[in-house]
C-alpha angles and dihedrals in degrees: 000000000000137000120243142169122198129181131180138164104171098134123036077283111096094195121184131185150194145204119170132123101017095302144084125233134186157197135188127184144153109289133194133087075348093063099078089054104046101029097081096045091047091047087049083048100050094048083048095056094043092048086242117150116216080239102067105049106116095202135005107217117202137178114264096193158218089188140085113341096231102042082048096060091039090059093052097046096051087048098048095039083057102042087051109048087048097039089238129141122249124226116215117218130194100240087205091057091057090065076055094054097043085049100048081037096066086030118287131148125281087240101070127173114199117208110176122179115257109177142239090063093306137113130205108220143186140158129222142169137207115229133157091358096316156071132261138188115244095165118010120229107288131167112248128184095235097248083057094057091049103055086034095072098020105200103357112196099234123359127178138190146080101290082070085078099026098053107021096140102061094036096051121212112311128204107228108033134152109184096167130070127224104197125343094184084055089057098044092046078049094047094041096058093043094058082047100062098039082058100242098155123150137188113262095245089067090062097112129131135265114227122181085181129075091177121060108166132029126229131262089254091044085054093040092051092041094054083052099049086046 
């Protein structure tokens, strides 16, 4: 087995994982602007309680995106800091597919469509499905105005993620949804192996982020005119 450590923050989850040594390990916290400043320490934390040296970790996973700016850059710089000072590969995780994993995970379907939040009236949205012990890609991340999304896959069979809540207006109700996730932390370890053993390293200079998103506020007048129109 290998060992591997995989970070991503890319939701207001800062969610942290490790395989070494036959086992799984993880760690879940409040993310955010607070993950920059906890995510090193826990990291440092979670190799200290598994007996596990910086030094032999084989691969260092993160969470491309999409997701928040700043808890996507966090994550690769953590990542790459890491993979260059100890000469290791990076391995480069949809962070949408996680919100997959965690739903097939706790029994949904193998056709899955993923719908995060993504502020400022706005979801990030992909669709996968699960076929000969992995995941493909039937539609890549892509950023949808809510009403779009939801003429755009008319009635899914299972869909998961945070707009389910957040926009539940626009999107209906919905069969098979999972708005919760069980362990975000589960999914990532999962995801992580699994790009291991396909063989998907990378250098560490290739950890960036994937953005599907130039914009990510809107200006004062943009607030102002969408609390009037609220």
């Amino acid at each position: 087995m290998p060992s591997l450590l995989a970070l991503d923050s890319s939701t207001d989850t800062m969610a942290l994982a490790l395989v070494a040594q036959g086992q799984t390990r993880v760690f879940e916290a409040q993310g955010g602007a607070q993950a920059s400043a906890r995510m090193l320490p826990e990291v440092k934390a979670l190799l200290a309680g598994a007996g596990v040296a910086m030094a032999d970790l084989d691969a260092i996973a993160f969470g491309q995106g999409p997701g928040a700016f700043t808890g996507l850059r966090t994550a690769c710089a953590v990542a790459q800091g890491l993979a260059f000072g100890l000469d290791k590969p990076v391995l480069a995780i949809d962070s949408l597919m996680l919100v997959a994993e965690d739903a097939h995970a706790q029994g949904a379907g193998d056709d899955i469509w993923v719908a995060m939040d993504a502020r400022i009236g706005e979801i990030y949205a992909a669709r996968y499905r699960w076929a000969d012990a992995a995941w493909q890609v039937v539609e890549a991340p892509a950023l949808y105005a809510p009403e779009v999304l939801a003429a755009h896959w008319g009635q899914p069979a299972c869909v998961a993620g945070t707009a389910l809540t957040e926009y539940a207006a626009a999107l209906g109700t919905l069969p098979g949804a999972w708005p919760q996730p069980r362990s975000r932390a589960a999914a990532l370890a999962a995801l992580a192996l699994a790009a291991w053993q396909r063989g998907e390293t990378r250098d560490a200079a290739e950890a960036l982020p994937v953005y599907v998103r130039d914009k990510v506020a809107l200006t004062t007048a943009e607030r102002e005119q969408k609390a009037a129109a609220s």
